[in-house]
C-alpha positions in Angstrom: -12.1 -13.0 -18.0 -9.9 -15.4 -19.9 -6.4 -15.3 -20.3 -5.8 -18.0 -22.0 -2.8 -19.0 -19.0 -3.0 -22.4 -17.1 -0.6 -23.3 -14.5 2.0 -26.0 -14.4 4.0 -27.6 -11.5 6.0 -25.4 -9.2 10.0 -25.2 -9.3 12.5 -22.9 -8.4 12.0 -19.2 -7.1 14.8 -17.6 -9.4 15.3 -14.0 -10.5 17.2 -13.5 -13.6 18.6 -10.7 -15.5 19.2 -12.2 -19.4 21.4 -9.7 -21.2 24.3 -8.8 -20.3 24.6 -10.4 -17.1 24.6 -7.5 -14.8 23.2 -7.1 -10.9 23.2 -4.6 -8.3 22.1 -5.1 -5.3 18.4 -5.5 -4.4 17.5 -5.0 -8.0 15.4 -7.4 -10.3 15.6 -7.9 -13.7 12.9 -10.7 -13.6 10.7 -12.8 -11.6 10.3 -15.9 -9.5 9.7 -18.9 -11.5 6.7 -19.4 -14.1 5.3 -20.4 -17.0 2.4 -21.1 -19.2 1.3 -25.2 -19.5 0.6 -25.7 -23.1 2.1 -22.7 -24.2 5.3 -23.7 -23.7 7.8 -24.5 -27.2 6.9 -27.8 -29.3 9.2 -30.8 -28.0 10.3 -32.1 -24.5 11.0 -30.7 -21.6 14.7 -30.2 -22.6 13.6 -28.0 -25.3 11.0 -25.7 -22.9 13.7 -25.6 -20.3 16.2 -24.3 -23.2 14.4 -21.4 -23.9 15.6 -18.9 -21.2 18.9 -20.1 -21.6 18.7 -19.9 -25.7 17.0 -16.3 -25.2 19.7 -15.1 -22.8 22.2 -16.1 -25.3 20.8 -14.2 -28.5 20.2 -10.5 -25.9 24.0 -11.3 -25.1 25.1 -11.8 -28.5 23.9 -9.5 -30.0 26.0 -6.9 -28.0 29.0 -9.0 -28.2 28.7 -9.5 -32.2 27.7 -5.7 -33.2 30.3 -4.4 -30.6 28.3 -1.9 -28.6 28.3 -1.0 -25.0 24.1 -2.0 -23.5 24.3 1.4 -21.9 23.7 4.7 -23.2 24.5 5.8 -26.9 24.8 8.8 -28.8 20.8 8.9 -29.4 20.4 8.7 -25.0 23.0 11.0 -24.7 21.0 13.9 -27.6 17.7 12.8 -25.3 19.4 13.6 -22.1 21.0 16.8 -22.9 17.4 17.9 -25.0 15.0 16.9 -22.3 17.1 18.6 -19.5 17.7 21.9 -21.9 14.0 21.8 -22.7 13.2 21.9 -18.7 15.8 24.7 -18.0 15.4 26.4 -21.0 11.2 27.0 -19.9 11.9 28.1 -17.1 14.7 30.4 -17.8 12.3 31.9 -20.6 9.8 32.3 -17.7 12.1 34.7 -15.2 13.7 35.9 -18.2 11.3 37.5 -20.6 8.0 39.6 -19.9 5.1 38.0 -20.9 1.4 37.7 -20.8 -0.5 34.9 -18.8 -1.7 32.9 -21.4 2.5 32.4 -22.6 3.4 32.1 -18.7 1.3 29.0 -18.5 2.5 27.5 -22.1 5.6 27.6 -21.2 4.9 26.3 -17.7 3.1 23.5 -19.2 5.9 22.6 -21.8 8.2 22.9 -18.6 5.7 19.5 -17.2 5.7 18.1 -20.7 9.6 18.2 -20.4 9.2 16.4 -16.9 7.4 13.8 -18.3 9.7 13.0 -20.9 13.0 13.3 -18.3 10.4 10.6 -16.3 10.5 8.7 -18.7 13.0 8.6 -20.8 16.0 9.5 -18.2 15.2 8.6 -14.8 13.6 5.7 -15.4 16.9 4.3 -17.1 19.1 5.7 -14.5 17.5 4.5 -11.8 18.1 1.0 -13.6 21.9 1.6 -13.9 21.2 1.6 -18.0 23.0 5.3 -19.0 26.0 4.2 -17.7 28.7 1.4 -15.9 30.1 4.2 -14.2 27.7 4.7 -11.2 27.8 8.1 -10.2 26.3 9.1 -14.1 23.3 7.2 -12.6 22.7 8.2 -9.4 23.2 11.8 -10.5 20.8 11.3 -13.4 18.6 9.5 -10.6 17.6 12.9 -8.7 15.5 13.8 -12.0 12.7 11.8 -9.8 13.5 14.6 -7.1 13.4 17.3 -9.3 10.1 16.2 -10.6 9.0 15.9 -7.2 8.9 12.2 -6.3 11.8 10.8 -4.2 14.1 8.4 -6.2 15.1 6.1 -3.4 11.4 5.3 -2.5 10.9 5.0 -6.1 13.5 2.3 -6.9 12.7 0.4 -3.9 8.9 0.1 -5.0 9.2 -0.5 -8.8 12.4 -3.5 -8.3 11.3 -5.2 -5.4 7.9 -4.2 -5.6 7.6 -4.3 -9.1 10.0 -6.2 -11.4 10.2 -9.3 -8.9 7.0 -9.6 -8.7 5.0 -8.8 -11.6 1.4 -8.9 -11.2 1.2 -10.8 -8.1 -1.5 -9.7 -6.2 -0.4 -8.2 -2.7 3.1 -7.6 -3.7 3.4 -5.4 -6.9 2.8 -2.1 -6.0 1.7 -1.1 -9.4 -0.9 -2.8 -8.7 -1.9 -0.8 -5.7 -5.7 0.8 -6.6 -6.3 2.3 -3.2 -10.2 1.0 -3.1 -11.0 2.5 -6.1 -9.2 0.5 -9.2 -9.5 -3.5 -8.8 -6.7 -4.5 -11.5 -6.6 -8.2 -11.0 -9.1 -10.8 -10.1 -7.0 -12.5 -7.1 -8.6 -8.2 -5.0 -11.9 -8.3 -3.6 -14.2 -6.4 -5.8 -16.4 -3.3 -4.5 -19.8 -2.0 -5.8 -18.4 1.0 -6.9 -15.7 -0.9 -9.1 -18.4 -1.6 -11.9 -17.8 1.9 -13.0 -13.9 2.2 -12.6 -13.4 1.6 -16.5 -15.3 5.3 -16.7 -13.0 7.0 -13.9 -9.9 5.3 -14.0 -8.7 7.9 -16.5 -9.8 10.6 -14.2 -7.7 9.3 -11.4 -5.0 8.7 -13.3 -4.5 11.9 -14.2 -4.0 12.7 -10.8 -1.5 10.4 -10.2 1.3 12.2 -9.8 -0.2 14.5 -7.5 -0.5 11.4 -5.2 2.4 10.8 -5.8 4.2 14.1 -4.7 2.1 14.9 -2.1 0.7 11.7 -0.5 2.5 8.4 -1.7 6.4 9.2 -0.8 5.2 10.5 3.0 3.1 7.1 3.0 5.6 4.7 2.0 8.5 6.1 4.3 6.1 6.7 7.6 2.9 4.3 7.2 4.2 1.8 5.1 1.5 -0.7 3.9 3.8 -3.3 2.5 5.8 -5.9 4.4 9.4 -4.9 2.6 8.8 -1.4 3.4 8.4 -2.2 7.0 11.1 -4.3 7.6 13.6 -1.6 5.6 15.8 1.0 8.2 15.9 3.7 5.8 19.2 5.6 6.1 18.5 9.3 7.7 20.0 10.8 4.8 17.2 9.4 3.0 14.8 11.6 5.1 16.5 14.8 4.3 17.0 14.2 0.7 12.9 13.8 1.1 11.8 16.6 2.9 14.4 18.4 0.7 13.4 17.7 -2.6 9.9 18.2 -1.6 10.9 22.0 -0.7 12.7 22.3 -3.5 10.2 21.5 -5.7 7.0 23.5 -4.1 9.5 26.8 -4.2 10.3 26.7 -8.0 6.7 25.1 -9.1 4.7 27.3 -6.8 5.8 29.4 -4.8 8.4 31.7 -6.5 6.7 31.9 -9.6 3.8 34.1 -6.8 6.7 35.9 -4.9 9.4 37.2 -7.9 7.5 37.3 -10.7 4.4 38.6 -9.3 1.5 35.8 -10.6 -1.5 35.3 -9.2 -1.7 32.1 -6.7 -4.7 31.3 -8.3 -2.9 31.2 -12.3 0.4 29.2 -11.0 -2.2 26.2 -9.1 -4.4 26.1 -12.3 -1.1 25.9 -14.5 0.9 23.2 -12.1 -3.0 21.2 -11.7 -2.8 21.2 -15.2 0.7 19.8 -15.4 -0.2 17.1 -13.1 -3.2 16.0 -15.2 -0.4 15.4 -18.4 2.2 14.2 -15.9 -0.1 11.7 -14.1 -2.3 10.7 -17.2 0.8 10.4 -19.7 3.1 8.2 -17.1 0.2 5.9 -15.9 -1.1 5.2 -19.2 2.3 4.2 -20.1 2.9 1.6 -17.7 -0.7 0.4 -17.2 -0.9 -0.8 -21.0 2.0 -2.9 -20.4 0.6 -5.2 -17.8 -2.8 -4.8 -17.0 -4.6 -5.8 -20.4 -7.2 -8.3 -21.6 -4.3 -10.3 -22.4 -2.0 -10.7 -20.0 -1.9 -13.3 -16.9 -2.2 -12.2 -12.9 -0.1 -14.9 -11.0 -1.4 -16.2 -7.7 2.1 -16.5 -6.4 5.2 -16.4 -7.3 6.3 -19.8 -8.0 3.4 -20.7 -10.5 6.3 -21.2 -13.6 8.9 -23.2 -14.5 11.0 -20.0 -14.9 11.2 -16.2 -14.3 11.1 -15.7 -18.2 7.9 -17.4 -18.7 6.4 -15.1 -15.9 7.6 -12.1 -17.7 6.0 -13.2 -21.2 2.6 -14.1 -19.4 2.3 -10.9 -17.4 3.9 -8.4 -20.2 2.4 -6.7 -23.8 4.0 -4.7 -25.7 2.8 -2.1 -27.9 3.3 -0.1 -30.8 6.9 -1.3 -31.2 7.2 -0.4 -34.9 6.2 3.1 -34.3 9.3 5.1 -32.9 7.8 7.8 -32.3 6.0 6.6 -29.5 8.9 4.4 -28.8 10.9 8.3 -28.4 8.4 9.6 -26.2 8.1 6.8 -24.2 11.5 5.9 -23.1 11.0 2.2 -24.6 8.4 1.3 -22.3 6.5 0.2 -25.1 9.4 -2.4 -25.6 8.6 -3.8 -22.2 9.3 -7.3 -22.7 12.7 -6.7 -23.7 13.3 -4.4 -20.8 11.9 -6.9 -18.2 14.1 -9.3 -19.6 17.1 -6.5 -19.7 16.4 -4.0 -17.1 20.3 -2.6 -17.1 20.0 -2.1 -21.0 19.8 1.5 -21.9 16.2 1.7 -23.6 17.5 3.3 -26.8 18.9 -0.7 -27.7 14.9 -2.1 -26.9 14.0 -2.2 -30.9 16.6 -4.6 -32.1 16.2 -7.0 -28.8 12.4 -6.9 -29.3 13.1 -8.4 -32.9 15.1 -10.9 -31.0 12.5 -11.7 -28.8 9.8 -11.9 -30.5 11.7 -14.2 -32.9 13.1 -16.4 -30.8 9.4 -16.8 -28.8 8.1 -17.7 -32.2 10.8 -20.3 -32.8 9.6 -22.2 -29.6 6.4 -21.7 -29.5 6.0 -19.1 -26.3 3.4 -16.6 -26.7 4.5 -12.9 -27.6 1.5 -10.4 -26.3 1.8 -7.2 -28.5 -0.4 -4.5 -29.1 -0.4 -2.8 -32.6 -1.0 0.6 -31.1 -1.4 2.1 -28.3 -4.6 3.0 -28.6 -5.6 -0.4 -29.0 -3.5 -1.2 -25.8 -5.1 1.4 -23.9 -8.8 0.1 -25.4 -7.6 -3.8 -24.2 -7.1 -2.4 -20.4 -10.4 -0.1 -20.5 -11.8 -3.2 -21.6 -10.0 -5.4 -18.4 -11.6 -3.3 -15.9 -14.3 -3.3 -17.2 -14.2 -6.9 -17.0 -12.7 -6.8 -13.2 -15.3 -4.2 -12.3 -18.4 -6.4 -13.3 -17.4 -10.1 -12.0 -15.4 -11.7 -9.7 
């Protein structure tokens, strides 16, 4: 596989967040210090070691100049209030009106279509700080991730340090993680059965979130298999908000739906399997096309750049950006440069900063990875693992 990356000298471990400055503690906006040799922008070293601070200037600016808040606008605010009515609003039709199987499990369905859209559209950005400066919007907004099953504290502690500070580094981003099964980068040992992961990767991904309900929180809080996780003392209330939300979630998916309304056992697993399938296949295909493509770089450590921004540019694609309807469903996560670069941003801002990026990467001559659609960026990582699957 080529990537068409090459190394250069080692400097600085840095983490940097580019527009506005903003941190919280333990979070990441970027990653430890990289960048591509002869990629870098025509001229000196002055002018490659501008760029960051040129780039971080423009994602400031243009807040500043237009007069807007980075957090959540009036479009965030309609998606907030129709994803969560669109959730309620299912299920209250389901207690609420008599109806026949085939409606219970449409409307049980378009109760997990509105989970994947709070998934990614809401809790994603909340758990980021993005909706709002004051912090109790956020955290509020946060326990979506519980509602949907998954524990939001585990969550942000895997996707920033595990994730954003790390991106693509073998051994340490947990999106990463294949279990055996999926090799996504060529630093992993391959397996025999990996030549065939391009054909069931989709399968498993579709029951990702079923891992992750059922298997991956319990894992990560007691059998943790990264180093960060072990050294963490996670605060007891943490525990009970686990086990809790767990609860919570098996009564209202699964086990009220049998008990007051009288469905079959066998009709409420097929409907929430089926929810998992679009859950799971929606969410992962999301974020996998945004890293693990023909065309992005896998870092063998951390300091292999000059600068976190260079990491994120070699290790990130977008896709689809002029499409906004994918750019809607998605929560922006097509616009994943500019929310690696501005993780604090609300994502409903991502379509005017991409401009900016991709403008100002142009201008000094750093390389922009985009996809045209997301088919096509779903064909380019089918494509990788094939690659990975088939040669070391």
């Amino acid at each position: 596989m080529t990537t068409g990356v090459q190394t250069v000298p080692r400097t600085t471990e840095e983490i940097e967040d580019l527009a506005p400055r903003e941190r919280a503690g333990g979070d990441a906006a970027g990653v430890g210090a990289l960048q591509e040799a002869g990629n870098g922008p025509s001229g000196d070293g002055d002018d490659r070691a501008s760029f960051p601070k040129v780039l971080r200037q423009r994602l400031e600016e243009y807040f500043t100049s237009q007069g807007i808040s980075p957090k959540a606008d009036r479009a965030m605010w309609v998606k907030i209030v129709a994803g969560l009515a669109l959730l309620a609003g299912s299920w209250i039709a389901i207690y609420a009106v008599k109806m026949g199987s085939g409606a219970f499990v449409a409307l049980y369905v378009l109760g997990g279509l509105a989970q994947t859209f709070l998934l990614l559209n809401i809790a994603h950005d909340s758990n980021h700080n993005a909706i709002s400066s004051r912090s109790w919007v956020n955290k509020t907004l946060n326990y979506v991730f519980d509602l949907c099953g998954i524990s939001s504290y585990m969550w942000r502690i895997l996707h920033h340090r595990g994730h954003h500070s790390c991106i693509n580094i073998q051994g340490e981003d947990d999106a990463l993680t294949g279990r055996g099964l999926l090799r996504f980068t060529p630093h992993e040992p391959r397996t025999r059965l990996q030549r065939f992961q391009h054909i069931y990767a989709l399968g498993l991904y579709a029951i990702f979130s079923l891992d992750y309900v059922f298997v991956r929180d319990f894992e990560c809080f007691f059998f943790p298999g990264h180093d960060y996780l072990r050294r963490t003392r996670h605060p007891a209330r943490e525990y009970v908000i686990l086990l809790a939300g767990k609860a919570i979630y098996v009564t209202y998916m699964l086990i009220l739906p049998v008990l007051v309304l009288g469905r079959s056992a066998w009709l409420v697993a097929g409907a929430f399997l089926l929810v998992h399938l679009i859950v799971g296949l929606s969410v992962a295909l999301v974020f996998q096309t945004t890293h693990t493509v023909e065309s992005t770089h896998f870092p063998a450590s951390r300091d292999e750049f000059e600068n976190g921004v260079y990491h994120i540019f070699a290790t990130t694609a977008d896709y689809a950006t002029s499409n906004p309807v994918v750019g809607w469903l998605t929560g922006g996560l097509n616009h994943h440069v500019a929310h690696h670069l501005c993780p604090y941003v609300c994502h409903t801002h991502y379509d005017p900063l991409t401009r900016i990026v991709e403008r100002t990467a142009a201008e000094f001559g750093i390389p922009y990875r985009r996809n045209r659609t997301m088919t096509g960026a779903i064909r380019q990582h089918l494509t990788l693992l094939r690659q990975l699957g088939q040669a070391d």
